[in-house]
N, C-alpha and C positions, 0 to 999 in steps of 0.2 A: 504493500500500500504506500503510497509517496508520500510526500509532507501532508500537503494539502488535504488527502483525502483523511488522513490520520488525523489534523485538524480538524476533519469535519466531523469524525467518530466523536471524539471528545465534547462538539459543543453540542452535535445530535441530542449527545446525552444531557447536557446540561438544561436543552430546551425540552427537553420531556420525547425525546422521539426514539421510535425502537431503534436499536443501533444497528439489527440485522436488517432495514432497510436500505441502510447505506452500505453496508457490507456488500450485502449478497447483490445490489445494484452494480456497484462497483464506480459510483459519483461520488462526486462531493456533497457536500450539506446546500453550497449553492445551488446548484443545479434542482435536489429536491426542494428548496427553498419559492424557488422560479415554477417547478411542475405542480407543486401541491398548493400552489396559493390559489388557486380556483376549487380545486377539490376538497381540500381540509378547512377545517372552518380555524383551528389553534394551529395553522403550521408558522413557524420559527416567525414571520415578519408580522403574523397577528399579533402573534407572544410579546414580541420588541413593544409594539406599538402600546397594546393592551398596557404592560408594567411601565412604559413611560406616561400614559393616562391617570396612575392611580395616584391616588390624594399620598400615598407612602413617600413619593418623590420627595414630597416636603422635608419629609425625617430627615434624606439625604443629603438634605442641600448643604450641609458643611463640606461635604466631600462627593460632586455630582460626577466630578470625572471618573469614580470607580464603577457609577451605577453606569453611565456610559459604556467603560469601556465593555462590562459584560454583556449587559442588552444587547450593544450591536454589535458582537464578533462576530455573529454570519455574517454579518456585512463583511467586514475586514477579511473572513472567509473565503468571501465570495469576489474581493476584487483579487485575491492574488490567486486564485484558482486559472489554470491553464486550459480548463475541459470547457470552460461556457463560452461560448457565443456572444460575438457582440450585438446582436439582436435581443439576445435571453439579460446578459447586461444593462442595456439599453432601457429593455421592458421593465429590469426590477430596479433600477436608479431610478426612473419616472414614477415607476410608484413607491418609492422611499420618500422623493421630494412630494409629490402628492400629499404624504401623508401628514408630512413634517408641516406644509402648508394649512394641513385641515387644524393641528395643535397649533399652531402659533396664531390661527383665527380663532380659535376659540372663545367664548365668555367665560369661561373657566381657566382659573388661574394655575390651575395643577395642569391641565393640558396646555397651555401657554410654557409652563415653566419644561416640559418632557419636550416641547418641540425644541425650544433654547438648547437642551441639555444635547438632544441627537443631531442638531448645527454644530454643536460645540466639539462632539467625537468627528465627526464627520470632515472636518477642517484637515484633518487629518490623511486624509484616504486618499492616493494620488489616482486624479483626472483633472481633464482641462483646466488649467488652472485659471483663466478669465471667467470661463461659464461659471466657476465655483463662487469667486468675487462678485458678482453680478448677482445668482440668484440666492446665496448668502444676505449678502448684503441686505436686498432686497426684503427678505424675509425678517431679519432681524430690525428695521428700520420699521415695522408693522407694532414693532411691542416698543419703542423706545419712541416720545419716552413709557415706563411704565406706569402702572396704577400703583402697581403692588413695589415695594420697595425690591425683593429676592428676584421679582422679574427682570428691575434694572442692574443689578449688580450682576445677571449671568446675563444677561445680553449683552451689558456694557463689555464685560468679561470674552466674551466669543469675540465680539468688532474686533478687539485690541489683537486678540490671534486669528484674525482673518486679516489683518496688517502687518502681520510678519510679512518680510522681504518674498516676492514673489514673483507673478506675471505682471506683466506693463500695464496694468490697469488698477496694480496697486498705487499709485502715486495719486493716481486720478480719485481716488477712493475715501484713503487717507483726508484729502484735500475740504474734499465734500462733506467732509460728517467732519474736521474740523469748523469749518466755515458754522455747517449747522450749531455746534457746539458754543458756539460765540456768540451765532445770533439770538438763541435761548437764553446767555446771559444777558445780552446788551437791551431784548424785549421787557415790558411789563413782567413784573413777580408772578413767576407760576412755577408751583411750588416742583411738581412733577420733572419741567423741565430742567430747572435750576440742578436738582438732583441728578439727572442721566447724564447732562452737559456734564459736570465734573469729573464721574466718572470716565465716561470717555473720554475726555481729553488725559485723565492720568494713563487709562489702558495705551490710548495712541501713540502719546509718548514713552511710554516701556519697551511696547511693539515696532514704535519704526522713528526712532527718536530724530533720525536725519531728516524726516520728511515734516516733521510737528516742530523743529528746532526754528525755523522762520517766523513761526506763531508765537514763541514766547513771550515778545511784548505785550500783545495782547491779550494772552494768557494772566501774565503778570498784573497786568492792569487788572485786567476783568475779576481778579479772582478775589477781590478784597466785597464785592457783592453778594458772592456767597460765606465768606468767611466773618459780617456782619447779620447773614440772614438770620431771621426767628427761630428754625429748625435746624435742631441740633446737629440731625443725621445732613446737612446740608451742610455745616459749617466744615465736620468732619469729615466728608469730601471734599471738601476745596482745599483743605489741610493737604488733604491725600495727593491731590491735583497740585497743590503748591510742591509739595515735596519730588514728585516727578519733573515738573518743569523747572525747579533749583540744581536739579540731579545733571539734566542738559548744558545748563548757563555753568554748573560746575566744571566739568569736563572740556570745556571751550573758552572761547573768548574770554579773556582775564578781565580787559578791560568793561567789555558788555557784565562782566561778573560785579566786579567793583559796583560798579554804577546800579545796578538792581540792590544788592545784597544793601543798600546805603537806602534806596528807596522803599524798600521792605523795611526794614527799621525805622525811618521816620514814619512812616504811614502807620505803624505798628503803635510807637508811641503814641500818634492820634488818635488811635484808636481806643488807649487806655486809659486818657482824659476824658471819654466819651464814658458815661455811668451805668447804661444798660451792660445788664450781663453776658448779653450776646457779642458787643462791640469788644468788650473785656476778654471773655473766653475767644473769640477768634483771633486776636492780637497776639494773645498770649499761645494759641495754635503755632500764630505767624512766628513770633520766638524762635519757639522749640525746631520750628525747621531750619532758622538761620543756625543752630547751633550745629543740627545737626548735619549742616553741609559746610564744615569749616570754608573757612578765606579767613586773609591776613587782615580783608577790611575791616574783619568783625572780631580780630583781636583785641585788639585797642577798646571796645565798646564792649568784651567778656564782662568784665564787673559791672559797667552800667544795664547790661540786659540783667545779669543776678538778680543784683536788687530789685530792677522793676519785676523781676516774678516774685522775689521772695515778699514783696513788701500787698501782694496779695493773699497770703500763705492763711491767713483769717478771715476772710472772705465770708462773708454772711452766708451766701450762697456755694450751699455742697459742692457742684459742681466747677465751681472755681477752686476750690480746695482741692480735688482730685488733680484736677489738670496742674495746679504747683506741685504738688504732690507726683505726677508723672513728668513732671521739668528736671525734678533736682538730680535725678541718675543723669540725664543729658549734659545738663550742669556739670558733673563730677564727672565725666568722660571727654569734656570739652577740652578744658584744660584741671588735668586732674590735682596737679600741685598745688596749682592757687585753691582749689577747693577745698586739698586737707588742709590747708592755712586760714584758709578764711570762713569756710562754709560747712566743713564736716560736723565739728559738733555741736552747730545750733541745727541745721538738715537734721541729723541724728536724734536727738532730742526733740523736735518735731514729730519725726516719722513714728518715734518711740510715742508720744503721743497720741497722732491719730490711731494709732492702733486700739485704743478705747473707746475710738467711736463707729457705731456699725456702719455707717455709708464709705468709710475711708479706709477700714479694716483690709480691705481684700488689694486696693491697688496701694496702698503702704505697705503689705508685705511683700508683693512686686517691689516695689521702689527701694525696702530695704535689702533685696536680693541683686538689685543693679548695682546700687549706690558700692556694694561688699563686690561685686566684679570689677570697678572700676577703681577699688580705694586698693583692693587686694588688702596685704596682714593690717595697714593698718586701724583697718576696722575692727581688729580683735577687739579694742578697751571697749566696744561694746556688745560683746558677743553674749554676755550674761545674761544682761537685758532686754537681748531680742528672742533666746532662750526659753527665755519666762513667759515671754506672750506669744512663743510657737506654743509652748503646751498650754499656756490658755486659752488660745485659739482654738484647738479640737476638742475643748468642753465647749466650746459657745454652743447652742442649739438654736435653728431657725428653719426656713422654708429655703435658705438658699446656703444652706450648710454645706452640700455637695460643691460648688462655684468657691467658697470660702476656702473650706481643704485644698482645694486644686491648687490657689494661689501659696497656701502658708507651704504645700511640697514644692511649686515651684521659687521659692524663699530658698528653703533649705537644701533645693539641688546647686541653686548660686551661691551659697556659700560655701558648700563644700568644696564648689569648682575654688574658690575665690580661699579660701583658706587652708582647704584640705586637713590636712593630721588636727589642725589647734583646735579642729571641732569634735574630735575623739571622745574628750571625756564628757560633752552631754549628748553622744549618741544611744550610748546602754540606754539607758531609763526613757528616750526620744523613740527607740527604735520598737517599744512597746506599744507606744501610743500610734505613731504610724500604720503597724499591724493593725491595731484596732477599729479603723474607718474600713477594713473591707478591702479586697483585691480591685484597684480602680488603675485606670490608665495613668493618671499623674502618680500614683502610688509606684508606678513599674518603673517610670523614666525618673523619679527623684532615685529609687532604690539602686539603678543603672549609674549614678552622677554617683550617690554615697560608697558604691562600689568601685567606680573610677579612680576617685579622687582622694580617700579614704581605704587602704587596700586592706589594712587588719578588720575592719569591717568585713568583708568579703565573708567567710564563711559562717558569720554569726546570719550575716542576710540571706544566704543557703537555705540555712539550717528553717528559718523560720518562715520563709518563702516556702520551703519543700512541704513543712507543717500547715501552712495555710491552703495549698492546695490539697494537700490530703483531706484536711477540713470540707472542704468544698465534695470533694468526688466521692469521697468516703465516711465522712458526718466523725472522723477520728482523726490526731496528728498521725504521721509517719511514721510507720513502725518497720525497722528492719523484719528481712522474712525471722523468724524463730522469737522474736524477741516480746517480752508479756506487753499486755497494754498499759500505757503511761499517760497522762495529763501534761500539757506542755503551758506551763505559767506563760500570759502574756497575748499566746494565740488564738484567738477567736474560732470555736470548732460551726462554721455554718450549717445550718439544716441540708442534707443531702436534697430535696425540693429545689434548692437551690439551681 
């Protein structure tokens, strides 16, 4: 059996089909794919279609490229297969795009978001590469901008990789959905467009920075409109959209660098004289990207951006307090010197602080996990004290307890990177409490970092990792074959239900 057909045993099966159909045929899965789409009411390109319709999509949307790549492997099957016909091809791309056509019209936003997702794998598949950009495009220009915020973020997300460097009619393309992009900011406030325009312009500039690098000014300009808007999730894309197009002006033109990077700071200032929260929070957005794309302009002006963030670090308004709170690591990786001289231990003291208030808790123990990679040993003098409020931290009880743990192990994986051995001796007694929330994803990659970076840990995190999972599969800890059964202090034994 050759590749291909071997490929197509495998996804046969994946899709529910007997495998001695393809067998004893002696096709591929394409091929059955092509014959049985008139005859079979479930064959392989209903199946695609069907699970790209279902409301589940949504669950996926953190990671849609994995639901992609599975749903359509007969596709990908079926273009590098040797046996079909360019007729039988022909037949089953028209009705692939067909279909794709019928979800992205949709009134439903789960088949809106399955058509985005099989454009998105789809970009992928070598054929004509003009017809692709054309009728790509086109389709995706039907949802954008969107209603639904996940619909603009994976459309916006497709554009940007259907602008990877390609056929000559990517320039022309690029062009066009910049232009659009500009004139949705430059139009009346609506709120929809303001939102896609950003996005886009950040995706375009990722994807074909040569080609959006003439738009900068503009960009530049335009972006302080959204970075003032009412809506939050608007400001934080222009942030996003500012950061991409600083990313260009970086890498280039020193002079064109200079002269931005000088008018982003004073505008920024302006903006912080301005009282509303939104003018405040985007300014202070505006900041944190000047930091974090060094230039020499913005040496000299390091201490006066400090202060103007720290001198909001009390802020009536939560969300202002977060975002100083997500400054001061940038702060302390800008120029790290001046920081442990000037800023470490009032930051420190600070962060040590919010951590007693629930809205600040979770991205202060983020902050205290940067601030400790970027200070390295000499964050030890306060390792005691951040100590104290990791294990107080997994007594807290709430509704978003699960989100809280994730941060305080992503805490404790930066510090071990950032200090390694000196965090030894409050691992023992940490490394109980850690067990004790349950085998969770952050749970694996802190215990991965404590094992790195910390290596006499290594076999105590074995021993009790190997007990947890026995817990799990077997409702008992690990027990060598012959050996009696034992209690393991510390380890949580889960319900085998489980």
């Amino acid at each position: 059996m050759n590749s291909a057909n071997s490929l197509s045993v495998n996804a046969a099966n994946n899709q529910g089909l007997p495998q001695t159909q393809v067998v004893q045929v002696g096709t591929s899965l394409a091929q059955v794919a092509v014959s049985s789409s008139a005859t079979h009411p479930m064959d392989p390109l209903n199946r695609i279609f069907l699970d790209l319709r279902t409301k589940y999509v949504q669950l996926l949307f953190p990671t849609p490229k994995s639901l992609c790549t599975d749903s359509l492997f007969v596709f990908q099957v079926f273009a590098i297969s040797k046996d079909v016909s360019s007729d039988s091809f022909s037949k089953f791309t028209n009705d692939v795009n067909r279909r794709i056509f019928e979800l992205i019209n949709s009134s439903d936003v789960s088949d809106k978001i399955g058509g985005i997702l099989a454009i998105d794998r789809l970009i992928d598949q070598e054929f004509e590469e003009n017809v692709k950009i054309t009728r790509f495009a086109n389709y995706l220009r039907l949802v954008l901008p969107g209603a639904d915020p996940q619909i603009t973020i994976l459309a916006s997300k497709a554009l940007g990789r259907l602008a990877l460097p390609g056929g000559n009619l990517t320039a022309d393309f690029v062009e066009f959905e910049i232009k659009r992009a500009v004139e949705w900011l430059q139009g009346d406030r609506n709120e929809s467009r303001r939102y896609a325009a950003v996005l886009v312009l950040k995706e375009l500039a990722l994807s074909a920075p040569s080609l959006v690098y003439s738009f900068v000014p503009q960009i530049l300009d335009l972006v302080w409109v959204t970075l003032r808007d009412t809506k939050l999730s608007i400001r934080e894309g222009g942030a996003e959209a500012l950061n991409a197009a600083l990313e260009l002006v970086h890498l280039r033109d020193s002079q064109l660098r200079k002269t931005w990077y000088r008018k982003i700071f004073d505008e920024a200032q302006k903006g912080l004289r301005i009282t509303s929260v939104e003018s405040t929070h985007g300014s202070l957005l505006a900041l944190k990207e000047l930091l974090i794309h060094p230039e020499k302009t913005v040496d000299p002006k390091f201490r006066d951006i400090s202060e103007m963030v720290m001198r909001f670090k009390e802020h009536r308004d939560p969300l202002i307090r977060k975002t100083v709170i997500s400054i001061i690591p940038t702060i302390a990786a800008f120029d790290t010197d001046t920081f442990v001289a000037v800023y470490l231990d009032s930051s420190m003291h600070y962060l040590l602080a919010q951590l007693k208030r629930d809205k600040e808790r979770p991205v202060a123990f983020v902050a205290i996990g940067k601030v400790a990679m970027a200070v390295g040993s000499r964050v030890g003098t306060y390792l005691d004290a951040v100590l104290v409020n990791v294990k107080e931290g997994f007594s807290v009880k709430g509704k978003n307890k699960v989100t809280a743990d994730a941060q305080i192990f992503q805490c404790i994986s930066m510090l071990a990177t950032a200090v390694g051995p000196a965090l030894t001796k409050y691992m023992h007694e940490l490394l109980d409490l850690l067990f004790s929330t349950g085998l969770t994803e952050p749970l694996r990659r802190a215990l991965m970092d404590l094992a790195v970076y910390i290596p006499p840990l290594l076999s105590t995190i074995q021993e009790k990792l190997l007990n947890m999972i026995a817990g799990i599969l077997f409702g008992h800890p690990y027990r060598h074959p012959g050996s009696p059964l034992r209690s393991v202090v510390g380890i949580p034994i889960l319900s085998q239900s489980l």
